[in-house]
VOGU-3710 file (C-alpha; in Angstrom, 3 decimals, decimal comma):
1> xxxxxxxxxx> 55,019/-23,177/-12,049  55,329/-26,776/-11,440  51,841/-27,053/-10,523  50,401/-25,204/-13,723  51,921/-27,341/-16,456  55,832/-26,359/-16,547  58,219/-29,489/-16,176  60,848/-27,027/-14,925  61,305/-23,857/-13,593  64,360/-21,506/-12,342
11> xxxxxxxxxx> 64,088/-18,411/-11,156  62,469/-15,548/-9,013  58,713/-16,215/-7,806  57,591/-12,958/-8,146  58,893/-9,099/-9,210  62,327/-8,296/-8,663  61,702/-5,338/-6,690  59,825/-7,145/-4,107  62,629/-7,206/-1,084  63,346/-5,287/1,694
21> xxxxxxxxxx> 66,136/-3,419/-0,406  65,975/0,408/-1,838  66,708/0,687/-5,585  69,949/2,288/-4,848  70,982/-0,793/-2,671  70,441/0,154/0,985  67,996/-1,662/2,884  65,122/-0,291/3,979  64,149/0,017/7,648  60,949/1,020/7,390
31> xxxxxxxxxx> 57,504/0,967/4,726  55,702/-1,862/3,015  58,705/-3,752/1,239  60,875/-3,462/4,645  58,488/-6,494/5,811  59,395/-8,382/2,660  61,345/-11,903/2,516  64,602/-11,910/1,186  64,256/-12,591/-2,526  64,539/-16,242/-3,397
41> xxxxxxxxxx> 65,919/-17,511/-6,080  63,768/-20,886/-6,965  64,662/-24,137/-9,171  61,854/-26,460/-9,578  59,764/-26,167/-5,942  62,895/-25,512/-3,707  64,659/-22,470/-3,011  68,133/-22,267/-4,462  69,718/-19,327/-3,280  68,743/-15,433/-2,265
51> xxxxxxxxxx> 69,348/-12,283/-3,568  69,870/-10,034/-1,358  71,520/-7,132/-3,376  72,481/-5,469/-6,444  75,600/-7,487/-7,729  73,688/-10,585/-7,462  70,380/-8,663/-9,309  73,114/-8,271/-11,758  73,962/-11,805/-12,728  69,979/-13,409/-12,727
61> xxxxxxxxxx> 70,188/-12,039/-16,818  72,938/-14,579/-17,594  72,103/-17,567/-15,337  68,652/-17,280/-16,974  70,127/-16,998/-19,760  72,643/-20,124/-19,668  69,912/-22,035/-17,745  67,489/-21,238/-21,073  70,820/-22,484/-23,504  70,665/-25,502/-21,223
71> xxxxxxxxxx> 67,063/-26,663/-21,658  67,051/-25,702/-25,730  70,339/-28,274/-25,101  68,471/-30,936/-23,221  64,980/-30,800/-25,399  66,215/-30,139/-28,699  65,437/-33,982/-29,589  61,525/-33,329/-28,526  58,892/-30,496/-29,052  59,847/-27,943/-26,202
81> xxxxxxxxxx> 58,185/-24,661/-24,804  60,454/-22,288/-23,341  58,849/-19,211/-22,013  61,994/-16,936/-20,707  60,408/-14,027/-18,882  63,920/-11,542/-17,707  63,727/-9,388/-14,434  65,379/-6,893/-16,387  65,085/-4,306/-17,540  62,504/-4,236/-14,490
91> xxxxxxxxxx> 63,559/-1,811/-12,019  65,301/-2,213/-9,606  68,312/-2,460/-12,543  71,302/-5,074/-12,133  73,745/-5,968/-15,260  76,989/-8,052/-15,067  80,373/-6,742/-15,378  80,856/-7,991/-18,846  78,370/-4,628/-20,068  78,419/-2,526/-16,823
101> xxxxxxxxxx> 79,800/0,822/-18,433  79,528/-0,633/-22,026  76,563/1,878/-23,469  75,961/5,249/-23,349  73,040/5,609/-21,937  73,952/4,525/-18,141  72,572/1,644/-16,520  69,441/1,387/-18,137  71,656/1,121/-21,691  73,202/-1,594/-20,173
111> xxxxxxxxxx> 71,086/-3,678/-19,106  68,879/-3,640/-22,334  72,861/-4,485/-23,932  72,338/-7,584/-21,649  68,934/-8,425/-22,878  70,277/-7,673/-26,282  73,229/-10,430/-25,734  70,721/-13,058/-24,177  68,317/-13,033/-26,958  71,652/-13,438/-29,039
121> xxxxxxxxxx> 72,485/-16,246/-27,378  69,126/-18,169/-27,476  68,762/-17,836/-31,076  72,389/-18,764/-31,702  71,493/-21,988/-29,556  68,621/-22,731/-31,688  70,625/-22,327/-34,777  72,971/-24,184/-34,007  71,298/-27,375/-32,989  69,491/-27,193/-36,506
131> xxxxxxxxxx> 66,164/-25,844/-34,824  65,678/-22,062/-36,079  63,567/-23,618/-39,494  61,220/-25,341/-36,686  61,181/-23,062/-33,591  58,784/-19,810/-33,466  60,667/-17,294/-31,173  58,247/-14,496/-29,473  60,165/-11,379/-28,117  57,671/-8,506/-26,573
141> xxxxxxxxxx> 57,847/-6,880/-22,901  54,648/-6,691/-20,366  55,045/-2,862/-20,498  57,441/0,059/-21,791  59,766/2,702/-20,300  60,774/1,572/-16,696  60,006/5,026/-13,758  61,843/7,703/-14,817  63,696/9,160/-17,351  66,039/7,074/-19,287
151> xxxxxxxxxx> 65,975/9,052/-22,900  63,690/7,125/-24,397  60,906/8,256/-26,337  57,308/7,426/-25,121  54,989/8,670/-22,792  54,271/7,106/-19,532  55,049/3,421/-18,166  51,984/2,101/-17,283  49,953/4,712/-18,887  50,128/6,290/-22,101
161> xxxxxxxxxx> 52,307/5,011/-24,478  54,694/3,254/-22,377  51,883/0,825/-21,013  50,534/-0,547/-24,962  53,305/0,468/-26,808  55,424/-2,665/-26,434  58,170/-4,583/-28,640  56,384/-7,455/-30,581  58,537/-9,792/-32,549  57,698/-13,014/-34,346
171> xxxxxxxxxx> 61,055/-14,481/-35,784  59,824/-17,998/-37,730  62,250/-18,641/-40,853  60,422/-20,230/-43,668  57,034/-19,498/-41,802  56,583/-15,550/-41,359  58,524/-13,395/-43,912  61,170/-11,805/-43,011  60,914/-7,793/-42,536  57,415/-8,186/-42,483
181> xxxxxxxxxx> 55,654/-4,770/-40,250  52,431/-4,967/-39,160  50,122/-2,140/-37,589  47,383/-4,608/-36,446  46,309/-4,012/-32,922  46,910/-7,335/-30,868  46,980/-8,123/-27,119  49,401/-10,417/-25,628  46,860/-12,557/-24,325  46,225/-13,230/-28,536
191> xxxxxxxxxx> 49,401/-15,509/-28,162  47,952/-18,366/-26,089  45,579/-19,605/-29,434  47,952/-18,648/-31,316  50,171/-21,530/-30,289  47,450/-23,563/-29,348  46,329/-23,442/-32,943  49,825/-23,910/-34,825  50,187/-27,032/-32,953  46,896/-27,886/-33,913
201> xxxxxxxxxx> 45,250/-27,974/-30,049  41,682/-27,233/-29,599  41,617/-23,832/-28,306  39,209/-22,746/-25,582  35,613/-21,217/-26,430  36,337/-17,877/-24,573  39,963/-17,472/-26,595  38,195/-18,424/-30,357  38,701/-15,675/-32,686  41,821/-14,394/-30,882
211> xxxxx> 44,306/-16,359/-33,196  46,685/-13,936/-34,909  47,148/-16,358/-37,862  48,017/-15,927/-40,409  51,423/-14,541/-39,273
//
């Protein structure tokens, strides 16, 4: 990322399933992902750390999460882009102890409590160092319902409804009303001149047209 406009990164380089490790844990001996790398865990152009199993999978959704707090911290003085994309609730699934066992509706429950709690304390981080009147916050997923069946209620996870079917929140106070629903049909690829226009950039020829103001 440091070599396509980011002044930081932290975290994973690719999926979080891409390791030599089973989704219940064990490693696998043989197959594709049993020629994988361990996973690396990456700050700026160095590798950090690895994770090589499911209690450390388990604790990327806070240290993203604190690292995130720490950069609103740092930039709040300066126009800042924070683009905070979770492993979770990516299979394979890892949540901390603080909400292991805390929903009722098993791992997968959990984990979105996790997300839940991050996105709480983002926005509290923004609101507290007077930002949340000047700070657009997107929240939306690449795709739905993870591989199996976790009692939710679409269709499909890269087909059907679980592939376009997709959370899509603007939260802007003083911008975009509050409660506001909308049934347009966007892409997420509709964000990039969407930003580019609120801060007043030129916005490429083949992305004209693809604003979704006015929010």
């Amino acid at each position: 990322p440091l070599n396509h406009g980011f002044d930081e990164y932290f975290g994973l380089p690719y999926s979080n399933d891409m390791w030599p490790v089973h989704f219940d844990g064990t490693p696998m001996t043989e197959g594709r992902k049993s020629f994988y790398p361990k996973l690396p865990l990456i700050e700026g152009n160095e590798v950090l750390d690895y994770v090589e199993n499911l209690d450390q999978q388990g604790l990327l959704t806070t240290r993203y999460t604190e690292r995130a707090v720490q950069f609103i911290e740092n930039n709040k003085h300066q126009p800042f882009f924070l683009y905070l994309p979770h492993s979770m609730v990516h299979v394979p699934l890892g949540v901390s102890d603080k909400f292991k066992g805390k929903s009722e509706q098993g791992m997968y429950g959990d984990v979105m409590m996790e997300v839940d709690w991050s996105v709480g304390q983002i926005l509290e981080a923004i609101k507290q160092n007077n930002l949340d009147e000047n700070t657009l916050v997107i929240f939306t997923s690449d795709h739905g319902e993870a591989l199996g069946d976790h009692g939710l209620l679409l269709k499909g996870c890269r087909f059907y409804e679980g592939l376009i079917r997709v959370p899509l929140i603007f939260s802007w106070p003083g911008q975009i009303q509050a409660g506001l629903v909308s049934n347009a049909l966007v892409e997420l690829t509709d964000i990039t001149p969407t930003l580019l226009e609120i801060r007043g950039l030129p916005v490429p020829e083949r992305m004209q047209g693809r604003s979704l103001l006015p929010l």
